[in-house]
N, C-alpha and C positions, 0 to 999 in steps of 0.2 A: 519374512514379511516384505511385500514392495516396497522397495525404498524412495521414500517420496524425495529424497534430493537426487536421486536420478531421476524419477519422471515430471521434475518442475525444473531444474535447472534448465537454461536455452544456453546461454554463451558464455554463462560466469562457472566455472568449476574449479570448485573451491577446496584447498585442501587446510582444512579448522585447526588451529591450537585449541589445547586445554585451554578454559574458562575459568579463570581465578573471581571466585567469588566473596564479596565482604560480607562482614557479618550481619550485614541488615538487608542482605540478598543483593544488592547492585553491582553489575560491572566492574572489575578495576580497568586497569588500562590492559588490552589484550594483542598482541602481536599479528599479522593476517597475511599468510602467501598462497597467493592467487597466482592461478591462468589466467586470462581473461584473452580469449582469442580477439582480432580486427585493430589490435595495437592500443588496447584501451592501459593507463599506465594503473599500476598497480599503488592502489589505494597508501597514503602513511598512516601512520600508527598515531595513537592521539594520547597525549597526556592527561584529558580531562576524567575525575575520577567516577564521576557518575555516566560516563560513555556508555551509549548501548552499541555495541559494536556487531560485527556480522557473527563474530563467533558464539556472542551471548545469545543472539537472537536465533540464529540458524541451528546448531548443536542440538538441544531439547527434539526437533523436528525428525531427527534421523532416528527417534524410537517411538514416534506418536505413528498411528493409526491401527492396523489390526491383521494377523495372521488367517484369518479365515479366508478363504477362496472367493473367487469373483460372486457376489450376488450370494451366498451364504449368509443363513442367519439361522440358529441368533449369534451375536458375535461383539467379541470385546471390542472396544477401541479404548487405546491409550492415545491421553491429549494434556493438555496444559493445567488440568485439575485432576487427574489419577485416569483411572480405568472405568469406563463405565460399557455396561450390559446391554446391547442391543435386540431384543426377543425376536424380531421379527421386521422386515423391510417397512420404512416410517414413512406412513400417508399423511397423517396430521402433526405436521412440521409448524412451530412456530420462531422465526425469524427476532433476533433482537439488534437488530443494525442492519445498516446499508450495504454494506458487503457483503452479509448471510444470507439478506433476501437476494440482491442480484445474482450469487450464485448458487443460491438453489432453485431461481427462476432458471440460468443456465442451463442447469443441471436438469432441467423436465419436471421439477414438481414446483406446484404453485402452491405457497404454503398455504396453512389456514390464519395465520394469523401473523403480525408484523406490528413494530411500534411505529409513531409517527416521524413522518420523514422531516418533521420541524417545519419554521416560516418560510424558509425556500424552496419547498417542496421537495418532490422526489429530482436526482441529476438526470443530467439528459440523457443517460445511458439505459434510465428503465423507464420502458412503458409504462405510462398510464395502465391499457387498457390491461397489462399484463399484473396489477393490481387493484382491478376492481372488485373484485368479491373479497378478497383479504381483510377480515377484521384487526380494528385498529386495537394493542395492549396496551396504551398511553405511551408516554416519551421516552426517548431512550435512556434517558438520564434518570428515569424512577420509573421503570415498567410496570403496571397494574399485575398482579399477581396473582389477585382473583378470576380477572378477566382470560387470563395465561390458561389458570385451573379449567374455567369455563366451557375452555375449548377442547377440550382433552386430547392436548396433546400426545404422540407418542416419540417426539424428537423437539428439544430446545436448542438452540443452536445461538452462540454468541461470544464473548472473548475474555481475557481476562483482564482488560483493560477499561472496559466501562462496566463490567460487574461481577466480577472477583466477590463483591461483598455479597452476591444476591446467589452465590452457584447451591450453596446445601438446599435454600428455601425452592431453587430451583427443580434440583434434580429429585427434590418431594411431589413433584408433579409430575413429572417424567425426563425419564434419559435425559442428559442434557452433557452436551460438549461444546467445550471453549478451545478458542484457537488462544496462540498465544500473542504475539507482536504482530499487528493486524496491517503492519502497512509496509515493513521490509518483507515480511514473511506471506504476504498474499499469496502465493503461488503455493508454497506450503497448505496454507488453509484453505484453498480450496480444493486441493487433494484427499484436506483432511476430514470436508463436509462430506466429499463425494464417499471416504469408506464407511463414516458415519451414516448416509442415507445408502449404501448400496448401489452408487450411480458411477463404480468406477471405469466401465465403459465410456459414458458421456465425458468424464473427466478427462479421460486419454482424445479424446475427438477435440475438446477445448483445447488441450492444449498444443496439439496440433496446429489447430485455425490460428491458435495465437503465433507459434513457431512460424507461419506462413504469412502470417501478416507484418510481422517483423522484420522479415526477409525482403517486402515488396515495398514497405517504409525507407527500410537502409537505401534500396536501389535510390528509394527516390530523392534521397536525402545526397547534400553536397561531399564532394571530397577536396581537400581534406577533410575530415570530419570540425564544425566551429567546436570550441569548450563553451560549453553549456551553463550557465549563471541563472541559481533560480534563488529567489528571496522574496521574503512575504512583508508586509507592510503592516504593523500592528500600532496601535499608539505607544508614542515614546523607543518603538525598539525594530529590530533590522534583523529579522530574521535567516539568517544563509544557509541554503539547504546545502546538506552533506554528501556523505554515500551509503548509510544502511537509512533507506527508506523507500518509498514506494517507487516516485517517480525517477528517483536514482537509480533505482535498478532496470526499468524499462530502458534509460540511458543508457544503460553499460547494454543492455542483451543489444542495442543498436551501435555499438561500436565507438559513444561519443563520450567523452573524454572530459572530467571535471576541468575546470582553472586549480592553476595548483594550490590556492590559499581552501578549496573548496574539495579538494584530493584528501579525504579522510574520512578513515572508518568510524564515523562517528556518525548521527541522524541529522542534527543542526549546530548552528553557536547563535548566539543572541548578542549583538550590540547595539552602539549605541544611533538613532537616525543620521547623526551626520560621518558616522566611522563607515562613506560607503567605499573605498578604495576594497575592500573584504569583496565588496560584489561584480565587481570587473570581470568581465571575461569577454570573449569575441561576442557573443549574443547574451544579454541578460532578459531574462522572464520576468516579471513583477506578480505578484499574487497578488490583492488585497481582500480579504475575506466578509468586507462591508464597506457603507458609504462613507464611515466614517476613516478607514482607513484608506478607502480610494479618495478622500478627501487630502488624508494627510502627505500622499505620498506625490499629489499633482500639486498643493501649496505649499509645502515645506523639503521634500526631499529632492524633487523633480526639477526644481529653480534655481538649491544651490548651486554654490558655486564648486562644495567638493563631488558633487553630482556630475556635473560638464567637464571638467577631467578627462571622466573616466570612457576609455577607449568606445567602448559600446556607445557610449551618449553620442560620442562625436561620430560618429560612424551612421548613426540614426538605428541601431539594429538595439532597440530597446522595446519589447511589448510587454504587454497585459495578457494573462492565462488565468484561465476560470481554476478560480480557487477548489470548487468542488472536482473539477480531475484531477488537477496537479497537486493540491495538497491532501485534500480529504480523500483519494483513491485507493481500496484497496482494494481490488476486484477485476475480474479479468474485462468487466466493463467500462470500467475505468481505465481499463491500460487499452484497450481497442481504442476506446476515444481519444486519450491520449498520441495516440499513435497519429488519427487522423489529425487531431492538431497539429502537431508538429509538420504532418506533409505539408497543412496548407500554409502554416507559418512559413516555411520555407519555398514555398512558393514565389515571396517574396525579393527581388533580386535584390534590396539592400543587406537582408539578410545573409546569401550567399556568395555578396563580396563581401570575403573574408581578406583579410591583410592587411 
């Protein structure tokens, strides 16, 4: 079978412990040694026991997709829900999140159907025009299911993180494959959509572009490399982004280096708005995901006093990054965007006095 952790890996090659599992299926605390070529330090180990770590996340991925040969059908895939039978190359695709759709638009087919992209609309990464005929299945959060039947489908496609509960009702209409951890493991699922649709050519071509745009990023990006401090603004709590997640890994294939309170294989930690000493590093990112947390984090978090402290504040190398790439990304559209941000972020010369 291809093995999708050789052709999604860029610059992390990872050698996995066994995955000790509790009895209610979560994480325990899991060990991780890593390569990581450009000098990136190798992630520590976390005590926290409901940790998703890179081992629990990544592992499952080295036996999902399918033995049949390039463009063969019909053909099993294994995925994050068993084995499911693919009869024949899937035209009437319908899409249940943002990710599925932006990479089966990548991948050459425009599905027939898609839930709605919510009150923010669709991120900047998908055209408009490139969903216009796409009938909507309601929200993501309760996809219409009649509407789904309606279309007849011959591919469902979506994860097991927002509909675990909906996959048998699912695959009662057709085929249907779930990726598993939809935002450390992007690269995986979109390897994994591609064996599912049959588009593993296109797949190898994406990840290519992506291999080359990464490469033209790094150049452009300062040396020494700054440690990168990302954290989201929510009411009452202080979100610190980790290392098994989406845009932490874009980080590592570019060579840039956590703060060390933020060096762990773990997704995030939650504390408390004023514990911000946690989010220090030579450049901090800020997320806020709404007004009201862009509210809270320019009246209350941004004025204190344990705020001004911290190195980055005084330094002026503090911005704002769109929630929908850096948090909500899991898609290779999301990491091209990503990528461009970051160029022009550092664009900035306060940003790359570093010291």
């Amino acid at each position: 079978m291809r093995s999708l952790l050789r052709s999604t890996l860029l610059l992390v090659l990872a050698a996995l412990v066994a995955t000790t599992l509790g009895s209610c299926g979560k994480p325990k605390s899991v060990a991780r040694k890593v390569h990581e070529p450009g000098g990136v330090k190798v992630p520590q180990e976390t005590d926290a026991p409901d940790a998703l770590t890179m081992a629990a996340a990544m592992v499952p991925y080295d036996t999902y997709g399918t033995d049949a040969a390039r463009g063969i059908f019909p053909r099993t895939i294994r995925h994050a829900m068993g084995d499911t039978v693919i009869a024949g190359q899937p035209k009437r695709i319908v899409t249940l999140g943002i990710g599925e759709l932006d990479t089966t638009i990548r991948l050459g087919v425009r599905p027939v159907g898609m839930t709605d992209p919510g009150p923010e609309g669709l991120p900047s990464y998908i055209d408009e025009a490139d969903v216009e005929s796409i009938a909507s299945v309601g929200p993501v959060e309760a996809p219409d299911l009649a509407a789904i039947a309606a279309l007849r489908p011959d591919l469902i496609l979506s994860n097991v993180l927002r509909h675990e509960a909906l996959y048998d009702q699912l695959s009662q209409i057709a085929p249907t494959v779930f990726g598993g951890h939809v935002d450390v493991a992007w690269r995986f699922n979109a390897d994994l959509l591609a064996d599912a649709m049959g588009r593993e050519r296109e797949a190898k071509a994406i990840t290519e572009r992506y291999k080359q745009r990464v490469s033209e990023a790094a150049a452009a990006l300062p040396q020494p490399r700054p440690r990168i401090s990302l954290v989201r603004i929510m009411p009452g709590t202080l979100r610190i982004y980790e290392r098994t997640n989406f845009p932490a890994q874009v980080m590592t294939d570019l060579g840039i280096n956590r703060p060390r309170h933020q060096n762990y294989d773990q997704s995030w930690t939650d504390t408390t708005l004023d514990n911000t000493g946690a989010a220090d590093g030579d450049v901090i990112f800020v997320a806020a995901t709404d007004d009201e947390s862009t509210a809270i984090f320019r009246d209350e978090v941004a004025p204190s006093d344990e705020w001004h402290v911290l190195r980055a504040v005084k330094g002026d190398r503090v911005r704002e990054v769109d929630h929908r790439i850096w948090i909500d990304g899991q898609s290779y559209g999301a990491a091209f965007e990503l990528l461009d941000q970051l160029v022009e972020l550092f664009d900035d010369k306060e940003l790359r006095a570093i010291g």
